[in-house]
PLY file of the C-alpha trace (Angstrom):
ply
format ascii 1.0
element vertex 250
property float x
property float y
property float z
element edge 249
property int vertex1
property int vertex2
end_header
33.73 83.74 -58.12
31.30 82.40 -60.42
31.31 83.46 -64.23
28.25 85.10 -65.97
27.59 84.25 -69.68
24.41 86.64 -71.30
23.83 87.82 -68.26
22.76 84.58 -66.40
24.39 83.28 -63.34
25.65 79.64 -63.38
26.50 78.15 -59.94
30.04 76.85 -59.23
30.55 73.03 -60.40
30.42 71.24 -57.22
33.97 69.17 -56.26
34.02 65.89 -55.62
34.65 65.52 -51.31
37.49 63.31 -50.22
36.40 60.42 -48.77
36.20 59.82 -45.15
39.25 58.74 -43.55
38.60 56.12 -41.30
40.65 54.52 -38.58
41.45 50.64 -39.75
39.42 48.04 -37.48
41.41 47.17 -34.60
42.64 43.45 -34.49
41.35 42.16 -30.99
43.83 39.76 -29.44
43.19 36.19 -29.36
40.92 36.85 -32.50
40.99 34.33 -35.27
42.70 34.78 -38.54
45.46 35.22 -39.81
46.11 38.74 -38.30
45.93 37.21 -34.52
48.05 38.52 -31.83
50.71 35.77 -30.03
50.24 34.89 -26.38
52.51 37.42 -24.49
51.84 34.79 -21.57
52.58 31.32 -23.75
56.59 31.60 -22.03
54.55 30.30 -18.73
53.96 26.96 -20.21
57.28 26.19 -21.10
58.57 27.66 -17.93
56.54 25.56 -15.82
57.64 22.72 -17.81
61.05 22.82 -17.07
60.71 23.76 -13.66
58.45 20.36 -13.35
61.16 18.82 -14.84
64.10 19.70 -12.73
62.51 19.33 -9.74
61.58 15.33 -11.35
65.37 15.76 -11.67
66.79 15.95 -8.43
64.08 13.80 -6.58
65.37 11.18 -8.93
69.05 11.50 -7.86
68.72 11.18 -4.63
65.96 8.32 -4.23
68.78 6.18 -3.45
68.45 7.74 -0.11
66.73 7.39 2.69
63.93 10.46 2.62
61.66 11.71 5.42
57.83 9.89 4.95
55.50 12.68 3.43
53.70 13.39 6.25
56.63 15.01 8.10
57.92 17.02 4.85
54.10 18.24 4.68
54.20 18.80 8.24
57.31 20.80 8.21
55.73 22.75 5.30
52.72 24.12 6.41
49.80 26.27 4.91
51.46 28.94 3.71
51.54 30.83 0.71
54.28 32.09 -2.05
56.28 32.24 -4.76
57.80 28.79 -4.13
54.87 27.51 -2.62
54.89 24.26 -5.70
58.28 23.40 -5.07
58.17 23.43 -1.71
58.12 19.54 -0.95
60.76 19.56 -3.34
62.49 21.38 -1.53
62.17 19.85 1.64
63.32 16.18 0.45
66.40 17.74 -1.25
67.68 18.63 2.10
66.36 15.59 3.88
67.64 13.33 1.85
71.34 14.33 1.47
73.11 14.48 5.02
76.41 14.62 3.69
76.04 17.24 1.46
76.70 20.97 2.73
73.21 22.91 2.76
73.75 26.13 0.64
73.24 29.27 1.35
70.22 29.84 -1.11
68.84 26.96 -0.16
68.56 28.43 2.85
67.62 32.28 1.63
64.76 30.44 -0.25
62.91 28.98 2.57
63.62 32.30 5.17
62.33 34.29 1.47
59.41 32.37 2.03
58.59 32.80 5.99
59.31 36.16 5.38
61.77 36.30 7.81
63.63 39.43 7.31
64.89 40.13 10.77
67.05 36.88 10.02
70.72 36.95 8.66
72.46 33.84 6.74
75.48 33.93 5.68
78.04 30.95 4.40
81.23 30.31 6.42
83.78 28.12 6.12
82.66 26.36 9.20
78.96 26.28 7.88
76.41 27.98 7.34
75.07 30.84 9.80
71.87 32.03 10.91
72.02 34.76 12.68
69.23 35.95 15.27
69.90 39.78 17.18
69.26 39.46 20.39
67.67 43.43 20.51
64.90 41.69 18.11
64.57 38.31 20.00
65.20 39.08 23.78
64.13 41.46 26.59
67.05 43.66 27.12
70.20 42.03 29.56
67.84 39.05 29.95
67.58 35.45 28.17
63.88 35.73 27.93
62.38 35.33 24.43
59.96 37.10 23.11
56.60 36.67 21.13
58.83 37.32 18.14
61.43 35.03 18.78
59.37 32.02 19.38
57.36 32.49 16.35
60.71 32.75 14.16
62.20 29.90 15.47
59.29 27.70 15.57
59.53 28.40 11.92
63.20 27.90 11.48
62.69 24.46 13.67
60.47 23.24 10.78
63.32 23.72 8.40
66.28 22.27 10.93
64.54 19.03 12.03
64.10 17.41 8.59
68.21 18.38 8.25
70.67 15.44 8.95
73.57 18.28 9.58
75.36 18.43 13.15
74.35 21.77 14.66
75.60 24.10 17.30
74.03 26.77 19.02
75.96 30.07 19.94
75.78 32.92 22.10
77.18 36.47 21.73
77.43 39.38 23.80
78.93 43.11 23.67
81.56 44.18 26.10
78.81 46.46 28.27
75.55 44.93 28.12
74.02 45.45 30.61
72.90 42.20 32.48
69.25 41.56 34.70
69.68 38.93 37.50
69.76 36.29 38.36
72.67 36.32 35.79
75.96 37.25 37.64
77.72 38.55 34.15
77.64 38.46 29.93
79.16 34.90 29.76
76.77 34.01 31.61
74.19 35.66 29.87
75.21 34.81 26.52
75.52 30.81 27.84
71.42 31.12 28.94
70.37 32.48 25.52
71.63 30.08 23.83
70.32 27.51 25.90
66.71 29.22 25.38
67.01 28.78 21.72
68.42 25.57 21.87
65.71 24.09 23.82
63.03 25.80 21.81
64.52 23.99 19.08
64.24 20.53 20.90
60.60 21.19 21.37
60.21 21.48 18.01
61.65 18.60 16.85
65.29 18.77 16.47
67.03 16.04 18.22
69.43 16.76 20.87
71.88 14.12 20.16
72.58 16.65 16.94
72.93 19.94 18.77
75.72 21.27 21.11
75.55 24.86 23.04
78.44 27.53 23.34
78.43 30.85 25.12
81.41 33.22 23.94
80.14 36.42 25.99
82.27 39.36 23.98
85.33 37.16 22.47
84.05 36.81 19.34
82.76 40.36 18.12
81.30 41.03 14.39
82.68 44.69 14.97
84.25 46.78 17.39
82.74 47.52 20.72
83.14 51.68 20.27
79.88 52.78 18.65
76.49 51.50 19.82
75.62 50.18 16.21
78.53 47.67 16.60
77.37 46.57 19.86
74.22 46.20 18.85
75.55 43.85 15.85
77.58 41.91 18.47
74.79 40.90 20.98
73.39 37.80 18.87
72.66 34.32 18.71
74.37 31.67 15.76
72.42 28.86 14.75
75.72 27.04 12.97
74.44 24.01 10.35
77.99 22.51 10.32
79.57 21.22 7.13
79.69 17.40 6.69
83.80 18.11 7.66
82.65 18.98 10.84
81.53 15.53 12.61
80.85 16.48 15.36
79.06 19.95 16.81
0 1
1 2
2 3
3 4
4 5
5 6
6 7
7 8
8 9
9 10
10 11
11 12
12 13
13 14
14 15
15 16
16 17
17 18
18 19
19 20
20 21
21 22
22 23
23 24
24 25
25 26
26 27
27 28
28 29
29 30
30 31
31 32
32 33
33 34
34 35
35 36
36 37
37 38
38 39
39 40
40 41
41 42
42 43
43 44
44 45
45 46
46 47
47 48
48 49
49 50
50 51
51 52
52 53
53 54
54 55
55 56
56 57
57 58
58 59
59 60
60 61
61 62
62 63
63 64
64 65
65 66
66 67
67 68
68 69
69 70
70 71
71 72
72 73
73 74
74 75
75 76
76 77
77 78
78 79
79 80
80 81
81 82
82 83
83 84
84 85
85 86
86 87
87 88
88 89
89 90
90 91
91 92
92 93
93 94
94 95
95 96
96 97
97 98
98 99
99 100
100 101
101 102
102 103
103 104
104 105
105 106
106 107
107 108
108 109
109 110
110 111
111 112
112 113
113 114
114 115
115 116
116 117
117 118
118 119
119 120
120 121
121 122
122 123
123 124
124 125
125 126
126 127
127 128
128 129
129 130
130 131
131 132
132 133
133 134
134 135
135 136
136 137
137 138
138 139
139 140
140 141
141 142
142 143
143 144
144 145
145 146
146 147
147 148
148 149
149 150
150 151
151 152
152 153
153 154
154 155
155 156
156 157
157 158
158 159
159 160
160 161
161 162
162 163
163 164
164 165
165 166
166 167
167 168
168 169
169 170
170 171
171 172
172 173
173 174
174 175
175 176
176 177
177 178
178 179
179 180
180 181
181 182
182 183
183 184
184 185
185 186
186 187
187 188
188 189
189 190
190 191
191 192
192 193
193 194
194 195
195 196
196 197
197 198
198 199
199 200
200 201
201 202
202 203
203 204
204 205
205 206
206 207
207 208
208 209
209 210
210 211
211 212
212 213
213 214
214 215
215 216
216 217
217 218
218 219
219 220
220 221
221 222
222 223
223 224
224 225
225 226
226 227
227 228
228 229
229 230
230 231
231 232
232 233
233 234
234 235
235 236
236 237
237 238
238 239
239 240
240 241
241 242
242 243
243 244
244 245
245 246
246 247
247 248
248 249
């Protein structure tokens, strides 16, 4: 309350107001001065760099060799699109260019990454390397017949295979009670004729015969047991087998 001196009224002194608080200016990124933000994207240069570098790397050991001309690696590559799309050629002439070396499994995971082919199994053995097709993805139930699928996958694997120098051999699995369409008389049979289908899709494409050879091994060679349909159904496949460089000859 105010005080009252001779009976007039004297208003309150007026306090001084605190002064606005105000939120500091916001540095924008990229803006100049000292206060400016670092490039949370400058890594990229560097990275590409190196990568650049490596790949300069291996093209340079192995131009001893004798690579594929550019048109076929191009060829073999295509139009399409992905993570290792700028590598890709790369790629290609690593694997072209070194027939006795043993083609890796990532190698292989890269370009199957990049076709998207996940209906396709690799794996490493000791004999080579394995790619492994189902035959309940690729084929028409008891018959060799491929289908829209299958042709498409291995017209893309055949890009991959016929700029190898690797031996190759073509394999045929069945189950123990597939069920087979005529004019077929059994499995070995069966498993025999889907191999051959791949294998001469593969010639079409441009592997070269002289490097591929053609086994059917009906049910003796299961994956896992022939009790539960989900083994069977892991059993009734096709091997593509890139053999290793101690493996002359398919």
């Amino acid at each position: 309350m105010s005080e009252t001196t001779g009976g007039e009224r004297h208003a309150p002194e007026a306090r001084p107001r605190p002064a606005a608080q105000t939120e500091p200016p916001k540095r924008e990124r990229g803006g100049g001065g000292g206060g400016e933000q670092p490039d949370q994207d400058a890594w990229m240069v560097t990275m590409a760099d190196l990568l650049v570098l490596l790949m300069t790397f291996f093209v340079l050991i192995f131009a001893a060799q004798d690579p594929l001309p550019p048109e076929k690696l191009q060829e073999a590559f295509g139009q399409t699109t992905g993570v290792f799309s700028m590598f890709r050629t790369g790629f290609l002439e690593r694997i072209s260019v070194a027939p006795r070396r043993d083609i890796s499994q990532d190698l292989v995971q890269v370009f199957l990454d990049e076709i998207g082919a996940l209906d396709v199994e690799v794996i490493q053995e000791e004999r080579g390397l394995v790619i492994t097709l189902p035959t309940d993805t690729f084929f028409a139930p008891g018959s060799p017949a491929l289908n829209r699928r299958a042709r498409t996958r291995i017209d893309q694997l055949s890009s991959f295979l016929a700029v190898t120098k690797h031996r190759i051999r073509v394999e045929g699995h069945t189950d123990t009670r597939e069920r087979v369409q005529p004019p077929y008389p059994g499995i070995w049979e069966l498993s025999v004729a889907r191999a051959h289908r791949v294998m001469r899709r593969l010639v079409r494409n441009g592997v070269a015969e002289g490097r591929l050879a053609l086994v059917g091994y009906g049910p003796a060679k299961p994956l896992f047991d022939n009790v539960s349909a989900r083994g069977r159904a892991r059993n009734r496949r096709v091997e593509i087998v890139i053999l290793n460089r101690r493996n002359p000859r398919p």
